[in-house]
C-alpha positions in Angstrom: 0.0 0.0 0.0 1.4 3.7 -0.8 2.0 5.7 2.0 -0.3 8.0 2.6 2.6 11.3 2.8 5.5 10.2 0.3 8.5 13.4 0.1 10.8 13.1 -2.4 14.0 15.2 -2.4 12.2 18.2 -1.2 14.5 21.3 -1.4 13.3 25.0 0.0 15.9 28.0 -0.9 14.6 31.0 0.3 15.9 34.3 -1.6 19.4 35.4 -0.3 20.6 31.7 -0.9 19.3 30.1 2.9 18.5 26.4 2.0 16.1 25.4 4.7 15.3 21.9 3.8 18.0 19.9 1.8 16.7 17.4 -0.3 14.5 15.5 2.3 12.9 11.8 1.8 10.4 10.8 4.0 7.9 8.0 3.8 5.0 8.2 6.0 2.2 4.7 6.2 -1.6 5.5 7.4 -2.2 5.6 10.9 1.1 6.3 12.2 2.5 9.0 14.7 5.8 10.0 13.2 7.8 12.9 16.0 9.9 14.9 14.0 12.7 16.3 16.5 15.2 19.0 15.8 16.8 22.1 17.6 15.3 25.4 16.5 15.9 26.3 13.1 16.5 22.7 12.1 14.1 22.8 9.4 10.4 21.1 10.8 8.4 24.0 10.8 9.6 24.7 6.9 8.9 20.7 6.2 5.2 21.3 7.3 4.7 24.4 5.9 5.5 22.9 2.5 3.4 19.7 3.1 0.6 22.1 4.1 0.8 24.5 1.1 2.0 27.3 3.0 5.2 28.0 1.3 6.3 26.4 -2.6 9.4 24.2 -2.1 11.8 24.8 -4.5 12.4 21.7 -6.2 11.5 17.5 -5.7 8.1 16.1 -4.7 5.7 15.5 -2.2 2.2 13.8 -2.2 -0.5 13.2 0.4 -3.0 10.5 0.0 -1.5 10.1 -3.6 -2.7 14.2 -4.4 0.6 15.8 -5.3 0.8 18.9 -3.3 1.5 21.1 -6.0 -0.7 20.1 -9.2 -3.5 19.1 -6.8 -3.2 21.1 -4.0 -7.0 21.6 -3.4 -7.0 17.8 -3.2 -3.8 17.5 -0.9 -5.0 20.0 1.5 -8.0 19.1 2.2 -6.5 15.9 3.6 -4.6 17.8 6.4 -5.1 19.3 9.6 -2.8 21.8 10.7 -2.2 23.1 14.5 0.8 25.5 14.0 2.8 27.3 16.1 1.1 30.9 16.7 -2.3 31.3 18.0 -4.4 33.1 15.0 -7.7 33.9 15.9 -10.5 36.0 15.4 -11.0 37.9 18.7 -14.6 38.6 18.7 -15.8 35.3 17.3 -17.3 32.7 19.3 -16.0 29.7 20.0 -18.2 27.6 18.5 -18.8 30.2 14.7 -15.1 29.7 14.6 -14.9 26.0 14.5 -18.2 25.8 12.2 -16.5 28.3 9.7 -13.7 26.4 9.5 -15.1 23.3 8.3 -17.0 25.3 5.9 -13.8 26.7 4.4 -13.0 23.1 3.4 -16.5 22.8 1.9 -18.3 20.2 4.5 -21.7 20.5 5.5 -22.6 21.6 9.2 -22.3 19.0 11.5 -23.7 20.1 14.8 -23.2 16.5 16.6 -19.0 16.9 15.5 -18.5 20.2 16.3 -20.0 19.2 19.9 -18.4 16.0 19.8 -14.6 18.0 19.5 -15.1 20.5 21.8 -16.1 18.3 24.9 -13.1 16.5 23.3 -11.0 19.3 24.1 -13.2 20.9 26.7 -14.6 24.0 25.2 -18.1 22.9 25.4 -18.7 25.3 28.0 -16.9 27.6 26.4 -18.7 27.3 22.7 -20.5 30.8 23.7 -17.4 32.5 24.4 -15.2 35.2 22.3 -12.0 33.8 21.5 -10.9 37.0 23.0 -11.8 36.3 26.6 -10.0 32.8 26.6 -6.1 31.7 28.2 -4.0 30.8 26.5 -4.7 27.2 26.8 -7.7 27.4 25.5 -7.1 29.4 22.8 -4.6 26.3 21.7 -7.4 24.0 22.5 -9.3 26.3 19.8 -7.1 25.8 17.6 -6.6 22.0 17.9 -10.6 22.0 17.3 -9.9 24.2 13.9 -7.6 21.7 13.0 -9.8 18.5 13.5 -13.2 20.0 12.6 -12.8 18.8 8.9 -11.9 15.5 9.5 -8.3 14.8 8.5 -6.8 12.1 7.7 -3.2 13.5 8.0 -2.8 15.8 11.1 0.2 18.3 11.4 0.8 19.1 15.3 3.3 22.1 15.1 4.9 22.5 18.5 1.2 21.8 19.8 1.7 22.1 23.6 4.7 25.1 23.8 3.8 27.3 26.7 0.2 25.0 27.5 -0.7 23.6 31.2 0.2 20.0 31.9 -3.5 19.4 31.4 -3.9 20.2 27.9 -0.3 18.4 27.3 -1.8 15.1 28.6 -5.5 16.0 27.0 -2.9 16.5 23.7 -1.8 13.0 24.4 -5.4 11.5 24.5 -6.5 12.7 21.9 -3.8 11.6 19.7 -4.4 8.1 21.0 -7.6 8.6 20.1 -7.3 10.1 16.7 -4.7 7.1 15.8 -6.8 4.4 16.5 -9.6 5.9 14.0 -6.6 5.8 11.3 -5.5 9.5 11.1 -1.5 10.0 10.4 0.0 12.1 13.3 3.3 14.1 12.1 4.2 15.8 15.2 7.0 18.2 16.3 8.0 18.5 19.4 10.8 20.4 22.3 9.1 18.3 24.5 11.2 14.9 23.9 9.0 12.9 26.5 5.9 13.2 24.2 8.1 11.5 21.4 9.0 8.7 23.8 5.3 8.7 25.0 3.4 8.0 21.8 5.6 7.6 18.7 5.6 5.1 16.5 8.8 6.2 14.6 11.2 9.2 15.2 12.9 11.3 12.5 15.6 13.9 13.5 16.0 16.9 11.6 18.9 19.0 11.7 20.1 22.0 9.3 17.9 21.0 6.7 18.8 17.5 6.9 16.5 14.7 8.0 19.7 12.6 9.7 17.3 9.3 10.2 13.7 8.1 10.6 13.4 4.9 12.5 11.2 2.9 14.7 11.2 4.3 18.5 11.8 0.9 20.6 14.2 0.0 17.5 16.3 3.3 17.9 16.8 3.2 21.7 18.0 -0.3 21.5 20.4 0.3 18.5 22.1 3.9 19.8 20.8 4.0 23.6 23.5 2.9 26.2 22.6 1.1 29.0 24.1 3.0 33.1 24.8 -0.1 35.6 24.3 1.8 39.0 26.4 -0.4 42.1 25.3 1.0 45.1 27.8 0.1 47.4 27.5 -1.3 51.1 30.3 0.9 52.7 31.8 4.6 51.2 35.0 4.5 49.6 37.5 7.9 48.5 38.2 6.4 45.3 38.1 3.9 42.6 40.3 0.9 43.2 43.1 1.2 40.5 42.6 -2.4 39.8 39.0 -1.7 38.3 40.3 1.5 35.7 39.9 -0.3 32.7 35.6 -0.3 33.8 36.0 3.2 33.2 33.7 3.8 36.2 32.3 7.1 38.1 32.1 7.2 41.9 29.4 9.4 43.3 30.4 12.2 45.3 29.8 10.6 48.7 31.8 7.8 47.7 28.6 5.2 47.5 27.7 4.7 44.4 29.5 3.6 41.0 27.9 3.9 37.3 29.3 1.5 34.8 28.4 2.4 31.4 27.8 -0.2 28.7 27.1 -0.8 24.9 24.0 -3.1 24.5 25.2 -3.7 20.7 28.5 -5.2 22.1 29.5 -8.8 22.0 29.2 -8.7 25.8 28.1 -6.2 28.8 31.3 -7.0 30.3 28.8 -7.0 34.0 30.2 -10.6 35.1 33.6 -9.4 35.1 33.0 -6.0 36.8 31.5 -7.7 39.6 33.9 -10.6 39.9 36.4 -7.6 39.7 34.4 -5.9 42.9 34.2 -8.6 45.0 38.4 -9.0 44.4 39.0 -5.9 45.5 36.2 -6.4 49.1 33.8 -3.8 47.7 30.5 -5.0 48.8 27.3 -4.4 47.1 24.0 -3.0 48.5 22.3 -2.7 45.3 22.6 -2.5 41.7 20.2 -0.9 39.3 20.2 -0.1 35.4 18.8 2.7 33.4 18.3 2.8 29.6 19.2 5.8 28.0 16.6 8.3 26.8 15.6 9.2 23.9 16.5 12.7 24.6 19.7 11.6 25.2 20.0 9.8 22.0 18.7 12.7 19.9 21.5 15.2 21.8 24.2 12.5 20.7 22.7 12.4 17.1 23.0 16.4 16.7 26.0 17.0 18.0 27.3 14.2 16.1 26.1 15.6 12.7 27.7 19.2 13.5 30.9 17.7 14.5 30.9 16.2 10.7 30.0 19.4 9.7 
């Protein structure tokens, strides 16, 4: 089956030379939640944009649900749901006109049991009556989450979706993408917040200076680049690491009680066995150990600073 988003080579050179987005590839299958992660200015926002129709990339490809977004834009678009970055709203609309004139933009009918049925999603139904004007800040995001949905996507764009929001509309966010995924919509999401990434993708791609650097299965990724921390908390304090166990290449906690060992799970072996053998030579006794895989956000530092060390 063709994927329902399918970028090919897609280059953006704004005027005065800046290339924002260098030849990126990206496949994208129904029903997935793809996090596209990057520092600022690494290119996302740019990516979307062009998917969207907002700006024209300046030269390869790019189709969703099999509409290319350039010869059939009307087509493409109408397909997507976009939840960018800045708040735009009408201040002295209501809550509810706003939502109901945005799915007439895309030509649907009035649907009075989905408009109801997102805002209690998001809950604005109490709020329906309200001027967008006298809303937080959270809700006016919610509002524009609702905008975004009230056409009935299939591909939905979440641009930085909970910057600056409460932790209740950042877990509401997470809900509702759950929810959205399991009635087959394609979630593209970009994120600073690495621990919705690690919450609810399917696959990660990392961005960087125009460059997509890799796209790759979450669990996959942290068990092909993450490194495993052995932490040995140890029965009694010592001032220093025995110099019989310096090939471990271990760090002792400040108060002398707890060593990390740090490991490859790619390697031939852990190299634990030994270690511990290696402790119980030297009369270091053990309290308790403990291991830790790394983070994603750990992995996706190491990638970028990786890539601009090549650079």
């Amino acid at each position: 089956m063709s994927p329902i988003v399918d970028v090919k080579n897609l280059r953006k050179i704004y005027d005065g030379g800046f290339e924002a987005l260098k030849g990126v590839t990206l496949s994208i299958e129904a029903g997935e939640i793809l996090a596209l992660l990057g520092p600022n200015g690494a290119g996302k926002t740019t990516l979307i944009s062009a998917l969207c129709g907002i700006t024209t990339p300046s030269s390869g490809t790019a189709t969703v649900g099999g509409h290319d977004i350039a010869r059939e834009y009307r087509a493409a678009r109408s397909l997507v749901g976009l939840v960018p970055q800045e708040i735009a709203l009408e201040p002295f609309e209501k809550v509810i006109s706003t939502i109901n004139f945005s799915r007439g933009i895309f030509g649907k009918p009035k649907d009075d049991a989905l408009t109801e049925r997102i805002l209690r999603q998001l809950s604005l139904w109490d709020k329906r009556d309200a001027r967008t004007r006298e809303l937080s800040g959270g809700m006016k995001r919610r509002v524009m989450i609702a905008k975004a949905l009230c056409h009935e996507p299939r591909v939905l764009f979440l641009d930085e979706p909970t910057a600056g929001v409460d932790v209740e509309l950042r877990r509401d966010m997470w809900q509702i993408v759950e929810e959205l995924k399991a009635d087959g919509v394609t979630i593209i999401l970009t994120t600073h917040y690495i621990e919705e990434a690690e919450a609810i993708a399917d696959r990660v791609g990392v961005i960087n200076k125009g460059e997509l650097l890799l796209v790759e299965d979450k669990a996959s990724l942290m068990a092909r680049m993450g490194r495993k921390t052995l932490r040995i908390d140890l029965r009694d304090k010592v001032d220093e690491v025995p110099s019989a166990l310096a090939g471990y290449d271990l760090e002792l906690s400040e108060d002398g009680t707890t060593l990390s060992y740090h490991y490859d799970t790619r390697g031939e072996g852990t190299g634990i066995t030994r270690l511990l053998q290696a402790l119980a030579a030297e009369g270091l006794h053990l309290r308790d150990i403990h291991t830790r895989q790394s983070s994603l956000e750990e992995i996706f530092v190491g990638l970028v600073h990786d890539g601009e060390d090549a650079a």
